[in-house]
C-alpha positions in Angstrom: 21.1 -7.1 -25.4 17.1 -7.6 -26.3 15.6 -5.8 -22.7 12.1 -7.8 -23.0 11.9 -11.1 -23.6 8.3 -13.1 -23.9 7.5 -16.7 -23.7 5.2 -19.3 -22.8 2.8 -18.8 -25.6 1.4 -21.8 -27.1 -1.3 -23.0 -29.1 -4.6 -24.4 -26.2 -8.0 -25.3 -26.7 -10.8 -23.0 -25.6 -11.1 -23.0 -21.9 -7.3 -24.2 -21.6 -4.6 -22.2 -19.6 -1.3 -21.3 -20.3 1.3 -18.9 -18.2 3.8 -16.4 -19.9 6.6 -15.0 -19.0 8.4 -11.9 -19.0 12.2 -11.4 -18.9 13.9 -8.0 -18.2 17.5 -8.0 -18.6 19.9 -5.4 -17.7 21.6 -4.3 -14.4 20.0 -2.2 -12.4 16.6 -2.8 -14.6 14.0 -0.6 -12.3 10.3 -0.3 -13.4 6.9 0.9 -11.3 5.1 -0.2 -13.3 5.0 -3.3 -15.6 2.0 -4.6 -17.9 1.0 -7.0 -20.3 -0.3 -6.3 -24.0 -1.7 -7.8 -26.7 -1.9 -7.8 -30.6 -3.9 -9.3 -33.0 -3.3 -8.6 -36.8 -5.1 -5.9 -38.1 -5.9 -4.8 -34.6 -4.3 -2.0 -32.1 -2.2 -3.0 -29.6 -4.0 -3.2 -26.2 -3.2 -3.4 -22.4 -4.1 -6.7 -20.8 -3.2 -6.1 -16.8 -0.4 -4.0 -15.1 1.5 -4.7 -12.1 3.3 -2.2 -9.6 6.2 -2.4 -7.9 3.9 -2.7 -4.9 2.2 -5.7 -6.2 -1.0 -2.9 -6.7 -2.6 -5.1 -10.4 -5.3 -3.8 -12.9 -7.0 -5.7 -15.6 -8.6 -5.1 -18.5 -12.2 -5.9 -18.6 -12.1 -8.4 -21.0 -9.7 -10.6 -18.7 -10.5 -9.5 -15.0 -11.6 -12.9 -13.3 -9.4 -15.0 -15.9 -5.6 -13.6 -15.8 -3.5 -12.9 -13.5 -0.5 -10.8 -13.7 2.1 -11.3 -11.2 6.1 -10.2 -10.4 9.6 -11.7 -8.6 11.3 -8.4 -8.7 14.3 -9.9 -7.7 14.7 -12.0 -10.7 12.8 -9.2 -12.9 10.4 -11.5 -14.7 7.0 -10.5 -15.0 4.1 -13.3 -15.1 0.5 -13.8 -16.6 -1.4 -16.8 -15.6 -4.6 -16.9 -18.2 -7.2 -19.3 -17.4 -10.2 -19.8 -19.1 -9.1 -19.3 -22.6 -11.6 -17.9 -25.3 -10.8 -18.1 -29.3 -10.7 -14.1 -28.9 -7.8 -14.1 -26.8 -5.6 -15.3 -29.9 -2.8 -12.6 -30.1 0.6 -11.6 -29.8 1.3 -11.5 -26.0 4.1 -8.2 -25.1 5.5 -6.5 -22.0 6.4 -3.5 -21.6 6.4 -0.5 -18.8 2.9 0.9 -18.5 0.9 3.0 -18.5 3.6 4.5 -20.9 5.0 1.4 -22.6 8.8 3.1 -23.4 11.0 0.1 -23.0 12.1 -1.1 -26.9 9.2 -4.4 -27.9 10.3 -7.3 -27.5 9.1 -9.7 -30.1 6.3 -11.3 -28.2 5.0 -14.5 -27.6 1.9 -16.0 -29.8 -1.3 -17.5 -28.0 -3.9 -19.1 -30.4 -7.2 -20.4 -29.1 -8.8 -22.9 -30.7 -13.0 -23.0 -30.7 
């Protein structure tokens, strides 16, 4: 049973918007903490925003004002709404606990921005 499992990435024009999704499975799935990363080839992985189970968010710089990361705890799925897409936020979107991400990678979802 894959724990993590991305979608929603798509291929949008610069300045477009696109939401992905985040599906835990497992019973009794319990997380703090949840964030959003991102990998572009040849690149480190990096942390995009992270939710708590209190609904307490943090952004990196490079996003704060465009995405938003968001929760329904009940049906464990973890959101990021991304507006005001740039060519540089072409990656490899992932979820995964944070700030430690522990939980096996899921195998992500791909966003490519066109200039």
């Amino acid at each position: 049973q894959v724990p993590l499992v991305e979608s929603g990435g798509a291929l949008v024009q610069a300045g477009g918007s696109l939401t992905l999704t985040c599906e835990a499975s497992g019973r009794g799935f319990s997380i703090n903490t949840m964030g959003w990363y991102r990998q572009d080839p040849g690149k480190q992985r990096e942390q995009v925003a992270t939710i708590t189970r209190g609904g307490r968010t943090t952004y990196a710089n490079s996003v704060e004002g465009r995405f938003t990361i968001s929760k329904d705890n009940v049906k464990n799925t973890v959101y990021l709404q991304m507006n005001g897409l740039k060519p540089e936020d072409t990656a490899v979107y992932y979820c995964n606990a944070a700030p430690v991400p522990h939980i096996t990678w899921g195998q992500g979802t791909q966003v490519t921005v066109s200039s």
